[in-house]
C-alpha positions in Angstrom: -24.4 1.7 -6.8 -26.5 -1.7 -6.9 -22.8 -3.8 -6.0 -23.5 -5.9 -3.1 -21.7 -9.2 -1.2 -24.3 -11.9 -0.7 -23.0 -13.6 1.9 -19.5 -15.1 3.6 -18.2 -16.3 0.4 -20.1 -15.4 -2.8 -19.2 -12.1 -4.3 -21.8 -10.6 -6.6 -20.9 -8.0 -8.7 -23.9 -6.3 -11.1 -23.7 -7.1 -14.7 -23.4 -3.8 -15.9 -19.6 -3.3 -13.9 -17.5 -5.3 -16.3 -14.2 -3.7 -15.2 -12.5 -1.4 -12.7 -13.1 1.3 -15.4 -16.9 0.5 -15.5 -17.1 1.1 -11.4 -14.9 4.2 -12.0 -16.8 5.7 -14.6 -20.1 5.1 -12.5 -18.4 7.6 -10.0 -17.5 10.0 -12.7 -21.4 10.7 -13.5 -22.4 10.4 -10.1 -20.7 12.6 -7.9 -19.8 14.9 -11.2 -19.8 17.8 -9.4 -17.9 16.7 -6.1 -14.2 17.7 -5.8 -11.7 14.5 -6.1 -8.4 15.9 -5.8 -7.4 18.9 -4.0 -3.6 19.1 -5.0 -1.7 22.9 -3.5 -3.9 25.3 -4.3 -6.1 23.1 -7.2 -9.3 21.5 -7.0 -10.4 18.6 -9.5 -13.6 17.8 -9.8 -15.0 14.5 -11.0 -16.2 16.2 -13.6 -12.7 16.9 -14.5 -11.0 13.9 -13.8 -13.8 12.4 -16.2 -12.8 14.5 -19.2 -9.0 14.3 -19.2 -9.2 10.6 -18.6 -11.0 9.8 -21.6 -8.7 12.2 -23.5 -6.3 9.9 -22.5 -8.4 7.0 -23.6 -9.1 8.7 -26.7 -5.6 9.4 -27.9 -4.5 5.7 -27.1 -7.7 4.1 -28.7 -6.6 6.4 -32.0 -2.9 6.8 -32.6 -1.5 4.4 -30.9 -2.0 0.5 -32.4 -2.2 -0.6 -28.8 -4.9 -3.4 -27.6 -6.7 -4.2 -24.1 -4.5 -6.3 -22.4 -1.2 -4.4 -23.4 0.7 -2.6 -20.3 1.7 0.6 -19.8 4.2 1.7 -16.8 3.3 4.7 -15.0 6.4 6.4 -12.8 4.6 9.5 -10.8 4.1 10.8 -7.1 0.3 11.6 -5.8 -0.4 14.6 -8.6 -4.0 14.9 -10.1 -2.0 13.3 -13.6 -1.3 10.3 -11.8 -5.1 9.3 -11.3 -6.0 11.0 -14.4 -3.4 8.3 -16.3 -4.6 5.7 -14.6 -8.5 5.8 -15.4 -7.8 6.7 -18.7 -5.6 3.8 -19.4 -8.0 1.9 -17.6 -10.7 3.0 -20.3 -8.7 2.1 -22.8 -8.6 -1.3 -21.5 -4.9 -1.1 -21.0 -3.4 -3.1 -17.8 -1.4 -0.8 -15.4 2.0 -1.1 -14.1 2.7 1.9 -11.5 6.4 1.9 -9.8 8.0 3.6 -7.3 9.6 7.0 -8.0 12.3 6.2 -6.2 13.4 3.3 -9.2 15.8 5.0 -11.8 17.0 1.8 -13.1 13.9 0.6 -14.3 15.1 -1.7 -17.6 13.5 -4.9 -15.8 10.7 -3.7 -15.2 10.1 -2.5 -18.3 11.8 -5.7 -20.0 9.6 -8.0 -18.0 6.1 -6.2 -18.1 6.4 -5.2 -22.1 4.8 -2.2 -21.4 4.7 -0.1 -24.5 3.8 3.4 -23.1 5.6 4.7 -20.4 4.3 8.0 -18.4 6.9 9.6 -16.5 7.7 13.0 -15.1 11.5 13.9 -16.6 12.1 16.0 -13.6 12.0 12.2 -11.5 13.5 10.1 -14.0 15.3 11.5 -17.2 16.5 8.1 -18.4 12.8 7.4 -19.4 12.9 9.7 -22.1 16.0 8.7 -23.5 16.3 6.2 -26.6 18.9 4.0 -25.8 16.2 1.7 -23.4 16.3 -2.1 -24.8 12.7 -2.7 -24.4 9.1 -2.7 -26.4 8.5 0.5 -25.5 6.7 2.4 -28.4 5.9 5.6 -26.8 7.2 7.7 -23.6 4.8 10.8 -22.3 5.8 13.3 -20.2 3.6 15.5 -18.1 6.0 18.1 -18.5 5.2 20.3 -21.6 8.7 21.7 -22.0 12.4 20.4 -22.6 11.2 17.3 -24.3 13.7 14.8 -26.2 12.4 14.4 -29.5 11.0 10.6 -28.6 9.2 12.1 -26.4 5.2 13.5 -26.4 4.0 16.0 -23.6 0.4 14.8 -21.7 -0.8 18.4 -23.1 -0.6 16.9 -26.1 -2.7 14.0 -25.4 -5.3 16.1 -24.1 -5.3 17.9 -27.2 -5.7 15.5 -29.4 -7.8 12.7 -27.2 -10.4 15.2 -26.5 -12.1 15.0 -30.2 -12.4 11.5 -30.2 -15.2 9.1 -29.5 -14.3 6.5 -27.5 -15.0 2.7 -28.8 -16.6 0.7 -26.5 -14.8 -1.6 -24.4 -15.1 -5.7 -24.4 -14.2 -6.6 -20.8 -14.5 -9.4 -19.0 -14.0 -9.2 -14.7 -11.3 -12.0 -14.4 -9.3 -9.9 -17.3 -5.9 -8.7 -15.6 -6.2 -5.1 -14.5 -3.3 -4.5 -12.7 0.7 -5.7 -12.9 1.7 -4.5 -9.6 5.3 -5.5 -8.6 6.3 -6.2 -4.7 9.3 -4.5 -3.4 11.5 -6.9 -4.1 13.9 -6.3 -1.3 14.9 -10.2 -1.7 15.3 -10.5 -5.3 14.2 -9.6 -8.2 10.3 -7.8 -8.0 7.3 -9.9 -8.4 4.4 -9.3 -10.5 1.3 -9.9 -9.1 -1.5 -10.5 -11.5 -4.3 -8.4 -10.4 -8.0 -8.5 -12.2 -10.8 -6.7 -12.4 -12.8 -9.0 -10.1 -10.1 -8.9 -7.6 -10.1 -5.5 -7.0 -13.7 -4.7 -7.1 -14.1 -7.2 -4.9 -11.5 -5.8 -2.5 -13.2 -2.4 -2.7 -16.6 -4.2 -1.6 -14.8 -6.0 1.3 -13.6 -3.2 2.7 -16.5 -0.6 2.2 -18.6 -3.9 4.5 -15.8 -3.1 7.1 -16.4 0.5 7.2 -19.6 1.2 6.4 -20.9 2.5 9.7 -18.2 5.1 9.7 -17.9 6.4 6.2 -20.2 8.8 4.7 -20.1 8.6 1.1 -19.5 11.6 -0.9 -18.8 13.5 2.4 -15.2 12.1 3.5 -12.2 14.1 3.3 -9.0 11.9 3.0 -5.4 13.0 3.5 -3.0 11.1 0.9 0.3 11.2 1.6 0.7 7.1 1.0 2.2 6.9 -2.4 -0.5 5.8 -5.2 2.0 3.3 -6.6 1.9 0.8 -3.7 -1.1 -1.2 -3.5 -2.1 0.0 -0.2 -2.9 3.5 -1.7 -3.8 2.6 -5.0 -6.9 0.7 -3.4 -7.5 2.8 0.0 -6.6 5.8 -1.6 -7.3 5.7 -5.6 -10.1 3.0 -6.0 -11.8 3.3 -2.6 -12.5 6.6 -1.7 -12.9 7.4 -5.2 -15.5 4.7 -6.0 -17.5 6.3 -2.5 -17.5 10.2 -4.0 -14.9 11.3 -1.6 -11.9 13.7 -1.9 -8.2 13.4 -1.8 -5.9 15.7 -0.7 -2.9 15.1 -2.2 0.6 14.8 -0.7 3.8 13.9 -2.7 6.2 13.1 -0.6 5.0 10.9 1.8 7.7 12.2 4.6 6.8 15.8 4.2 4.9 16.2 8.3 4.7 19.9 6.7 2.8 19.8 3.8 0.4 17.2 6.1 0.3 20.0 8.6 -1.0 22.9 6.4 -3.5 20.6 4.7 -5.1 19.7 7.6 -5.0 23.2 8.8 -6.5 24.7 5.7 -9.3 21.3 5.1 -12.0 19.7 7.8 -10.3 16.4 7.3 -12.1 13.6 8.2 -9.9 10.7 7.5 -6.4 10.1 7.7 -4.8 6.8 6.1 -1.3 5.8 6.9 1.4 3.4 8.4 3.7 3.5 11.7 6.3 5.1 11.3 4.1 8.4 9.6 2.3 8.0 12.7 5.1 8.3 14.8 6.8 11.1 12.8 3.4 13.3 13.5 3.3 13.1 16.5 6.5 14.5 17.8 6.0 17.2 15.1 5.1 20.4 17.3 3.0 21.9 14.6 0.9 18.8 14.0 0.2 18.3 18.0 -1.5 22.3 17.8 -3.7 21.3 15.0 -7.7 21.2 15.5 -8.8 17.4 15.5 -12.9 18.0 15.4 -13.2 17.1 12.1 -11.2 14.0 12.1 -13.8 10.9 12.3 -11.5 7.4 11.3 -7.8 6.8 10.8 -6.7 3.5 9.1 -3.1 2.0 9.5 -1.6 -0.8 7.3 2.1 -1.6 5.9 3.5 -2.6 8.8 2.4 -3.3 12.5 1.2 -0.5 14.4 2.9 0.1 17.7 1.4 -0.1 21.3 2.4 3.3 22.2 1.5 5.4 18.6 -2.0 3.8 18.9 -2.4 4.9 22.3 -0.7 8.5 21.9 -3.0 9.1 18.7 -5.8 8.7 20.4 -4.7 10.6 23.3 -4.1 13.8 21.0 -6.7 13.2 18.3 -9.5 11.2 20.3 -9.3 8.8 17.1 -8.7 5.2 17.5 -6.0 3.9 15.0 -8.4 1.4 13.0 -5.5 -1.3 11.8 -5.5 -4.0 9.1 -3.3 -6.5 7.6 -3.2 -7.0 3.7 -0.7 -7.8 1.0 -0.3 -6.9 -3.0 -1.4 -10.6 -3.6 -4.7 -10.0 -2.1 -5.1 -6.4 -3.7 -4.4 -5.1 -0.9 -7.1 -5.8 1.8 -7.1 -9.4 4.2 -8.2 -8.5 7.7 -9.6 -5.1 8.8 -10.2 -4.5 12.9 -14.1 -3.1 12.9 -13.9 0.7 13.1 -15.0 1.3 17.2 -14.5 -2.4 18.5 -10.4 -2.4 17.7 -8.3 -4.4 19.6 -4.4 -3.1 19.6 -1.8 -6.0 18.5 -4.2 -7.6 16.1 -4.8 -6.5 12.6 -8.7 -7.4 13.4 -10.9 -10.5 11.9 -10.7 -11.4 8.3 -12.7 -9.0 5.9 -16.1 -10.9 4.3 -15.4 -13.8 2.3 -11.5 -14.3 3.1 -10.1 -17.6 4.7 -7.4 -17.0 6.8 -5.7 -19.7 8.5 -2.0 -20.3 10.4 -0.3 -23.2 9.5 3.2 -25.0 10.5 5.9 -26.3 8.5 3.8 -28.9 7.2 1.2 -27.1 5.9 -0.9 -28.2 8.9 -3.7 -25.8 10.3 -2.7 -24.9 13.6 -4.8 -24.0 17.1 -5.5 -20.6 18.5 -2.5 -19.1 19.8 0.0 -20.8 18.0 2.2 -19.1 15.8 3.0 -20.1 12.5 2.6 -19.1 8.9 -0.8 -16.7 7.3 -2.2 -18.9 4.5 -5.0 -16.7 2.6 -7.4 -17.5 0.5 -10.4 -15.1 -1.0 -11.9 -13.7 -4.6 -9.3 -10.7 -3.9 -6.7 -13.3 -4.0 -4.5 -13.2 -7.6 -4.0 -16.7 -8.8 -0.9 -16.4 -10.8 2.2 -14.5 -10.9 3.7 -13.0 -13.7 5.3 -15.3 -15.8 6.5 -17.4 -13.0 5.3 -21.0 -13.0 7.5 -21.9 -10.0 6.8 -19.2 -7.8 3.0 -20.0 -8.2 4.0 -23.8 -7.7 5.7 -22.3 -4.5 3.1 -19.6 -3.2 -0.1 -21.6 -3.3 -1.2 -24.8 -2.3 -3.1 -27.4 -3.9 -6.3 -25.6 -2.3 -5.8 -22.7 -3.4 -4.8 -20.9 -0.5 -1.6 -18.5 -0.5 1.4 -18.5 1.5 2.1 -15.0 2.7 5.5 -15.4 4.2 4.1 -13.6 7.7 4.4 -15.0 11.0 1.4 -14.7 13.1 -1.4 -16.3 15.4 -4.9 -16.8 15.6 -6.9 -15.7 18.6 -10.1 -16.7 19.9 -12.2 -14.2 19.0 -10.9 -14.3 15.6 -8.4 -11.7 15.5 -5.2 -12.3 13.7 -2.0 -10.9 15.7 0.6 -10.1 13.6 4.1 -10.7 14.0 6.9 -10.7 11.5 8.0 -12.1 8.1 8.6 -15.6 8.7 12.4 -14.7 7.0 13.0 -12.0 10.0 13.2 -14.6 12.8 15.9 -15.2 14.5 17.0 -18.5 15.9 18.9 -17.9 19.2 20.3 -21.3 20.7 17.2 -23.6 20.4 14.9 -20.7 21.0 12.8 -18.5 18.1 12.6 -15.0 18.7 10.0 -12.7 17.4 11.4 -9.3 16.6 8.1 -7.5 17.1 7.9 -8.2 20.7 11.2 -7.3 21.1 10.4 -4.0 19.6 7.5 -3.5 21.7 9.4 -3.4 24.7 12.4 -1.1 23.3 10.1 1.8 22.1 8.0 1.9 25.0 11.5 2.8 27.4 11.8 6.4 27.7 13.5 8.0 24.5 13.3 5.3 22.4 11.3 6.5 19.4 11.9 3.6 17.0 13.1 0.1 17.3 14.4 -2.3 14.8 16.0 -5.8 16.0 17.9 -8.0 13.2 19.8 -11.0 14.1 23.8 -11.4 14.1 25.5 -14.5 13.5 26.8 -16.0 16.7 29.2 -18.9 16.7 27.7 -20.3 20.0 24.1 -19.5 20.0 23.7 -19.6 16.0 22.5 -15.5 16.5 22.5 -12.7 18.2 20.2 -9.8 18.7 21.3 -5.9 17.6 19.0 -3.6 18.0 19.1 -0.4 16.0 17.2 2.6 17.9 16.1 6.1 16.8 16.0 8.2 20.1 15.0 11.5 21.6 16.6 13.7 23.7 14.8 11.7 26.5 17.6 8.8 25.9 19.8 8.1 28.9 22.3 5.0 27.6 22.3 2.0 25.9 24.0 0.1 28.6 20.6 1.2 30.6 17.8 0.3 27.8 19.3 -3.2 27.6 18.7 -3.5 31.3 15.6 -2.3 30.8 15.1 -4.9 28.5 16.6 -7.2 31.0 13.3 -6.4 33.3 10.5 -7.4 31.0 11.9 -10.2 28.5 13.3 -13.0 28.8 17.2 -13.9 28.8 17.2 -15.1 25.4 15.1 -11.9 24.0 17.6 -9.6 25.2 19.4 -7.7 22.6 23.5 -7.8 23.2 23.7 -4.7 21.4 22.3 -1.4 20.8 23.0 0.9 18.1 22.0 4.3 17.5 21.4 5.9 14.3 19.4 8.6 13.2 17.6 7.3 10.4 16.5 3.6 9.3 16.9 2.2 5.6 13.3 2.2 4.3 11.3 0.8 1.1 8.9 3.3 -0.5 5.9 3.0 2.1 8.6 3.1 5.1 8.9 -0.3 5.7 12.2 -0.9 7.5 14.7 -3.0 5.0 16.0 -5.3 7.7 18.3 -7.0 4.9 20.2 -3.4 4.6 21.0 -3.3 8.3 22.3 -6.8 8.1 25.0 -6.1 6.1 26.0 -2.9 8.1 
């Protein structure tokens, strides 16, 4: 694949790669014959993925009047159509909008995107076939072949009639948008992040640099159970490993530690990609602890800070060092990346090639190693606008160009950017600032504390409070003892005043705790 980086901050991209479709279908014709998806007891070759895709392509390019540039929502879990939809829309020139399954009221979305194909799965969401929507949509698919509503087309279909065509060539340009990927939005409405072509190819270059010396292309055996429609996935899991010839198992629901367990039974996996809290639920599932770990070469963590303790028991049972990194949908995914076999625990590792990363105060001043303040980014994986939103870009980047993330963290000497919290989960306790991450830390690593959240209370005298929320074991003695505990290794003010337990934590769609739901509880 004659793609290179240059140097620190020029990005060269060969002429013939035009678009994320171009570098996919490169793939296609190259590793043909390779498997890409194992999915329960399927395998789908390259070869395979190749033909359905431009099916898809092939039906949109001749009965549908859509052009490049027109979006199309996509609502599935990690199933070969997902990826199948996806490059084929891509070939078409389309711009993608993927969402989580977990949305059923999906009218904004499909109000503020415009998208005029939807591709859902009925069994998920039923609304999407229905015709009372108020929105452009022209055309709803359905994977499923059966049961349809009659404004509704099956994918068979598709296939059957996007497989005779020829497809037209496509006129892309790199800075063209690629993807419409909305954030969360667990303050307010979602965001759409204008992704391009050059961002994410870019990305994918960045982080193959990081990783080279422990990836073998065309060799690599990933476990997916991230879900394709964040952007973490979409580029570890969907862009990046497919780009490099490697194969995905696929896992739907990202919570199912059984389904994990019988795939890496039944495959030599040699990478595993995930965040925390999966981390954590492995490894006090029995099964999973019994598995063979020879074949297991790299794991990656992203999402959300990885914990002291799961780093260190991972490697204990696996003899795998967590590899972490620290990204965001603005920056398609990928900002800093620790160096697979030098990683340094409570750091997200150095900036990946080509990326400013700097901390700055209330001001907008740089600030000095070790002082904590806000990420600022700025890269070629960066987007430069959001989606019909002058005044959040007016509010996101500055006058330089770099982008306000919204995370706290610090600078280190060596480089290394320690992560800390969003700069809105802070809590202000008389004149003091408390970092919930470091109160965390100490929490989970008491005996029978599996998982620690800490939120701040209003407090009449002190301005807040802290409450922890815990998820124990049946190692758990009291609370009245783990805020002692806490009493022993932080100081006064970083104590929480109460502990509550509860036996599960409300969580976005890549298991992010929503801190703003326990607030109101």
């Amino acid at each position: 694949m004659n793609i290179e980086l240059n140097d620190m901050t020029d990005v060269a991209i060969n002429k013939e790669f035009k678009s994320l479709a171009d570098l996919f279908e490169f793939s296609m014709g190259k590793f043909s014959k390779s498997i890409a998806y194992y999915h329960k007891n399927e395998q789908i070759t390259f070869a395979e993925v190749d033909e359905k895709s431009r099916a898809v392509a092939g039906w949109i390019q001749e009965y549908t009047d859509l052009v490049p540039g027109d979006r199309v929502l996509v609502q599935l879990p990690n199933i070969p159509e997902f990826a199948i939809i996806n490059y084929g829309c891509l070939r078409a020139g389309l711009v993608l909008v993927n969402i989580c399954t977990s949305i059923k009221d999906i009218g904004y979305l499909l109000q503020d995107s415009e998208a005029k194909i939807a591709f859902f799965s009925k069994d998920i969401n039923p609304d999407l076939a229905s015709t009372h929507l108020d929105s452009s949509l022209e055309f709803r698919v359905s994977i499923e072949a059966h049961d349809l509503s009659e404004n509704s087309l099956s994918l068979n279909d598709i296939y059957e009639k996007g497989c005779l065509i020829t497809l037209l060539p496509r006129d892309s340009d790199l800075d063209d948008l690629c993807l419409l990927q909305y954030t969360d939005g667990t303050s307010g409405r979602p965001k759409g992040a204008c992704l391009s072509h050059r961002n994410i190819i870019t990305n994918l270059l960045q982080l193959m640099q990081r990783v080279e010396n422990v990836h073998d292309r065309n060799s690599e055996i990933v476990v997916c159970p991230l879900p394709f429609h964040h952007i973490f996935a979409f580029v570890a899991n969907f862009a990046l490993t497919f780009s490099c010839g490697n194969a995905n198992i696929l896992i739907p629901d990202l919570w199912d530690t059984k389904h994990i367990v019988e795939v890496m039974r039944k495959h030599k996996v040699t990478c595993f990609i995930g965040m925390n809290s999966l981390f954590h639920s492995l490894l006090e599932d029995d099964e999973f602890i019994e598995l063979d770990f020879t074949s297991l070469s790299s794991s990656f963590c992203g999402g959300y800070p990885l914990s002291v303790s799961v780093a260190e028991n991972w490697r204990l049972l696996t003899g795998i060092r967590i590899t972490e990194g620290y990204g965001l949908t603005e920056a398609s995914m990928g900002v800093c990346l620790n160096e697979p076999g030098n990683e340094q625990l409570e750091t997200v590792g150095p900036p990946l090639i080509g990326t400013s990363v700097e901390v700055w105060n209330e001001n907008d001043e740089p600030l000095g190693f070790g002082e904590v303040g806000q990420i600022v980014v700025k890269g070629p994986q960066v987007i430069k606008r959001y989606w019909k939103d002058e005044a959040l870009n007016e509010k996101m980047f500055s006058s330089d160009g770099f982008h306000r993330t919204g995370d706290l963290g610090l600078l280190r000497y060596n480089g290394h950017i320690k992560l800390l919290n969003r700069k809105d989960d802070s809590i202000w306790v008389g004149d003091s600032i408390v970092y919930p991450r470091e109160v965390e830390e100490v929490l989970v690593s008491a005996d029978g504390v599996r998982e620690a959240v800490v939120i701040g209370e209003n407090d009449p005298l002190k301005g807040s409070r802290l409450h922890a929320f815990v998820i124990v074991t049946k190692d758990f003695v009291s609370k009245s003892e783990l805020i002692e505990y806490c009493r022993d290794m932080l100081p006064d003010f970083y104590v929480p005043e109460k502990v509550t337990v509860t036996e599960r934590l409300p969580r976005s769609s890549l298991g992010r705790v929503l801190r703003g739901k326990l607030r109101g509880q």
